[in-house]
KEKE-3310 file (N, C-alpha, C; in steps of 0.2 Angstrom, whole numbers, plus 5000, padded with zeros to 4 digits):
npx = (5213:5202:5183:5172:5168:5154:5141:5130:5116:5112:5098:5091:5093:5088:5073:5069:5072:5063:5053:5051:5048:5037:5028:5029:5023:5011:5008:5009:4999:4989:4991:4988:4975:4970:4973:4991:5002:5018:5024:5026:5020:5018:5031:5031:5020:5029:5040:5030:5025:5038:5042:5031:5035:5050:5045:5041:5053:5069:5079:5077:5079:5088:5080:5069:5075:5079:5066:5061:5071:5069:5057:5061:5070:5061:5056:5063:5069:5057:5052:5062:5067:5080:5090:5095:5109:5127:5135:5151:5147:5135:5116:5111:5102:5107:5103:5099:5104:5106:5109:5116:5122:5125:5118:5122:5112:5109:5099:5101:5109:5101:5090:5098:5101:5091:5084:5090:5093:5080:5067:5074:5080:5072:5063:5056:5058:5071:5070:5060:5071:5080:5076:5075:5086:5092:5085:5088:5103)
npy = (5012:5024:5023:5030:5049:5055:5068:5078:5081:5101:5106:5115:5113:5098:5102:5107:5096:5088:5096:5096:5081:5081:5087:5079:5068:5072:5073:5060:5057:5063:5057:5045:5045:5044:5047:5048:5038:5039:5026:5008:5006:5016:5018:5008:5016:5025:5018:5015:5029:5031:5023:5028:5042:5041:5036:5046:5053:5051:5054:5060:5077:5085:5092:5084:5072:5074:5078:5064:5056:5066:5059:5048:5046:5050:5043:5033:5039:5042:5030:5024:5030:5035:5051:5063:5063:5069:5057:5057:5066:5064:5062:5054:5041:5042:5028:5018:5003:4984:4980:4993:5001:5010:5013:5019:5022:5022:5034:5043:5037:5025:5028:5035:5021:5015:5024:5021:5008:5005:4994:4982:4987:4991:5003:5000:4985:4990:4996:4987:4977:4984:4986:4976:4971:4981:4977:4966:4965)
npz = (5037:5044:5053:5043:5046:5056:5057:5066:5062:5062:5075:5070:5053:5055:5056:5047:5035:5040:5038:5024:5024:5028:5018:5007:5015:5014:4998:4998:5004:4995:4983:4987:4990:5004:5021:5027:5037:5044:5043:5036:5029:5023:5016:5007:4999:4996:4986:4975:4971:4968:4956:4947:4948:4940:4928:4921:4923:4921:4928:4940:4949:4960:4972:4972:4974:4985:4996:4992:5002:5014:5017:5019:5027:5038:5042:5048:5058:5064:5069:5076:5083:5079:5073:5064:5055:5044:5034:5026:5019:5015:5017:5033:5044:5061:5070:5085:5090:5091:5109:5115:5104:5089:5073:5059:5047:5029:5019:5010:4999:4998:4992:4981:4974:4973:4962:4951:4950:4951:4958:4960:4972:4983:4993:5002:5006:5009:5020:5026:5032:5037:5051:5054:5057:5063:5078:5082:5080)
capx = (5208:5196:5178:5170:5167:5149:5141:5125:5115:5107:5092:5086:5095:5083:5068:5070:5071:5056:5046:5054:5044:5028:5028:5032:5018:5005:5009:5009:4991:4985:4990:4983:4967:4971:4980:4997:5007:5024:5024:5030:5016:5018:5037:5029:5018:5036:5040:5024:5028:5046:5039:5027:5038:5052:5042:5041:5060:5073:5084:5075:5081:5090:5076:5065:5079:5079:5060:5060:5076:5067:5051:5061:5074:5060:5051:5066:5067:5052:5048:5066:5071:5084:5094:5100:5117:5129:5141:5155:5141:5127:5111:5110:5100:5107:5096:5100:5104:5104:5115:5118:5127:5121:5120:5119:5107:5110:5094:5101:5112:5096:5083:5098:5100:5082:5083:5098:5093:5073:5061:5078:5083:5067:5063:5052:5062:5077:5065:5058:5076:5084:5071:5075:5095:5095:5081:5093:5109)
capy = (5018:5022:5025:5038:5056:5057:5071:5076:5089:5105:5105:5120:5107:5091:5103:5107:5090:5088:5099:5091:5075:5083:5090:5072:5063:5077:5072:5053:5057:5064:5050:5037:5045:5045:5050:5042:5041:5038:5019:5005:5006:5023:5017:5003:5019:5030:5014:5017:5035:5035:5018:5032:5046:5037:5033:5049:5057:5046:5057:5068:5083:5085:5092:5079:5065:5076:5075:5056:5056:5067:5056:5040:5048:5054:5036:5029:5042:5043:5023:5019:5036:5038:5057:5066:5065:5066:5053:5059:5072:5060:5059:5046:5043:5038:5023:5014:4996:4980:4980:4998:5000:5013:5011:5024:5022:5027:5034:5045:5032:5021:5033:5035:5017:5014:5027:5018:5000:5001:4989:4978:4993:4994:5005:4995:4981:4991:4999:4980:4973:4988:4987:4969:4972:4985:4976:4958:4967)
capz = (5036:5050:5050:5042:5052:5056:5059:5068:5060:5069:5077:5062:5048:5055:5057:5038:5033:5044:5035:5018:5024:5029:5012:5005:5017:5011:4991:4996:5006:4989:4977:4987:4992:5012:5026:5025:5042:5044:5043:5033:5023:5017:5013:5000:4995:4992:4981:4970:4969:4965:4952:4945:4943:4936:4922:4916:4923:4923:4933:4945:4950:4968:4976:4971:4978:4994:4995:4996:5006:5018:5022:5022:5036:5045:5043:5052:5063:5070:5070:5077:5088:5077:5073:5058:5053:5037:5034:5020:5014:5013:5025:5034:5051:5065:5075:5091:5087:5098:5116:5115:5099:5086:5067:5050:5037:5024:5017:5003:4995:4996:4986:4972:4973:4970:4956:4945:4949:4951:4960:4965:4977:4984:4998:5006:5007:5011:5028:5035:5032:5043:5056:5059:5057:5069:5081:5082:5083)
cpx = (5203:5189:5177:5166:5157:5146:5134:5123:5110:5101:5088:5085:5088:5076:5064:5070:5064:5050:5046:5047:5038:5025:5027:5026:5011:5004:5006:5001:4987:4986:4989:4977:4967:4976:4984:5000:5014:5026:5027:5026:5015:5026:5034:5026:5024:5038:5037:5025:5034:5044:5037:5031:5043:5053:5041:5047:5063:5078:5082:5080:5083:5085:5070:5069:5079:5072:5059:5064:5073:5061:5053:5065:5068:5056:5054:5065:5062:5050:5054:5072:5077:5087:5095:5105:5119:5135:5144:5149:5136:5123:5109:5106:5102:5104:5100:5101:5104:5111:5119:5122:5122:5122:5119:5116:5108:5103:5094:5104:5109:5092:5090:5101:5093:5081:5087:5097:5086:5071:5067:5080:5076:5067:5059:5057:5067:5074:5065:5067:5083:5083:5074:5083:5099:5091:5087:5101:5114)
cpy = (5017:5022:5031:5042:5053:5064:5075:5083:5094:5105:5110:5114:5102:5094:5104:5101:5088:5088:5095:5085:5075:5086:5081:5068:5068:5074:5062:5052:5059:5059:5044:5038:5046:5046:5046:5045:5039:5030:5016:5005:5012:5023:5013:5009:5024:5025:5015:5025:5036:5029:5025:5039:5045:5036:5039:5055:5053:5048:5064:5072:5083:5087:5088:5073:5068:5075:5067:5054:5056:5062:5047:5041:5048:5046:5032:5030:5042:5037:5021:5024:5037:5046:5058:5067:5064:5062:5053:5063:5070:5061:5054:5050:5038:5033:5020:5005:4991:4980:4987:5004:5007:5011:5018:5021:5026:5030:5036:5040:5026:5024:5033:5027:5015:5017:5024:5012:4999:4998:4983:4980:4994:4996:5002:4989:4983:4993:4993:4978:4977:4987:4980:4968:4975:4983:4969:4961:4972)
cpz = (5041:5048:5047:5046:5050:5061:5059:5064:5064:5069:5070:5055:5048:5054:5048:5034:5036:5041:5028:5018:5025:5021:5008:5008:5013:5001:4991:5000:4999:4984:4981:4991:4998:5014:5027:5032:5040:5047:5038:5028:5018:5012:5006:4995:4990:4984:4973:4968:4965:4957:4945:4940:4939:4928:4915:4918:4925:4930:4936:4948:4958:4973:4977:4975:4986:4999:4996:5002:5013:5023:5023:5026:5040:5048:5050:5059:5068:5073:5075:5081:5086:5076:5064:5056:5043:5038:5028:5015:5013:5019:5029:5044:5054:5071:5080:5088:5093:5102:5116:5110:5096:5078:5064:5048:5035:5019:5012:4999:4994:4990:4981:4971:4970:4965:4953:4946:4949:4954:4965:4969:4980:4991:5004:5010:5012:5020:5033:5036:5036:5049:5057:5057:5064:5077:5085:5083:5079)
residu = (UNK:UNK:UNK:UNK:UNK:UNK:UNK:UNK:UNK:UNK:UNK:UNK:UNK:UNK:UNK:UNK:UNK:UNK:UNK:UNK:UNK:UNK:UNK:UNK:UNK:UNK:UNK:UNK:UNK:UNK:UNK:UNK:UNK:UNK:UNK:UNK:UNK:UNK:UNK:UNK:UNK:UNK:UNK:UNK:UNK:UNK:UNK:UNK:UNK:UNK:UNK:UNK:UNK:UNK:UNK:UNK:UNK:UNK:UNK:UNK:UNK:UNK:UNK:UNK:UNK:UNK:UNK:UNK:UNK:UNK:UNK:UNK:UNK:UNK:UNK:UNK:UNK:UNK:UNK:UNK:UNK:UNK:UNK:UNK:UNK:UNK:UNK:UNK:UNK:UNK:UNK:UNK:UNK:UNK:UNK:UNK:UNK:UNK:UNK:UNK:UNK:UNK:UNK:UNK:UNK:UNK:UNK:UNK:UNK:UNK:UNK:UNK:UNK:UNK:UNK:UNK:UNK:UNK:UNK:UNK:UNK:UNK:UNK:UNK:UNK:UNK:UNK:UNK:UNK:UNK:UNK:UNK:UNK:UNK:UNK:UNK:UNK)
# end
């Protein structure tokens, strides 16, 4: 069996997500008092958000999964010049890896990971530990 199709999304598609995640960074600049960038430190705040909401819906609603989706693609995105694609219907971004190579992340199958397993799925985690996968090779 080969790999799975990947397929880049259109430049409107990625802008749309975009806004998704300026919406998403605005929400995470008001629950913690400051201007949140697109860092690794706003990822540990996504943590604390999805922690938060959680608590009071166990199984948020798709546009709320698409919402975090949104600001943890674009985190990648913007920190690691990755792209927007989907790979067998999910979102993933595509990022440049070591010696020319590219990889997927899988961002949505991370956030409903995180939603179903909790604190051991963490987005945090899952960010630094991508970031030095795709930096090493």
């Amino acid at each position: 069996m080969g790999e799975p199709s990947v397929t880049h999304l259109s430049q409107e598609q990625a802008r749309d997500l975009a806004s998704l995640a300026e919406r998403a960074r605005g929400e995470l600049s008001r629950l913690s008092g400051r201007e949140v960038s697109y860092s690794s430190s706003a990822v540990q705040l996504l943590d604390e958000w999805l922690d938060d909401y959680l608590e009071r819906v166990a199984d948020p609603p798709i546009p709320v999964r698409l919402l975090w989706t949104s600001f943890l693609g674009e985190v990648f995105r913007r920190r690691l010049d990755g792209w927007w694609a989907l790979r067998d219907g999910k979102l993933i971004i595509v990022c440049p890896a070591g010696e020319g190579g590219f990889r997927g992340v899988a961002v949505r199958e991370q956030i409903d990971r995180r939603i179903a397993l909790g604190m051991a799925e963490s987005v945090s985690y899952f960010y630094n530990a991508t970031c030095i996968q795709l930096k090493v090779g």
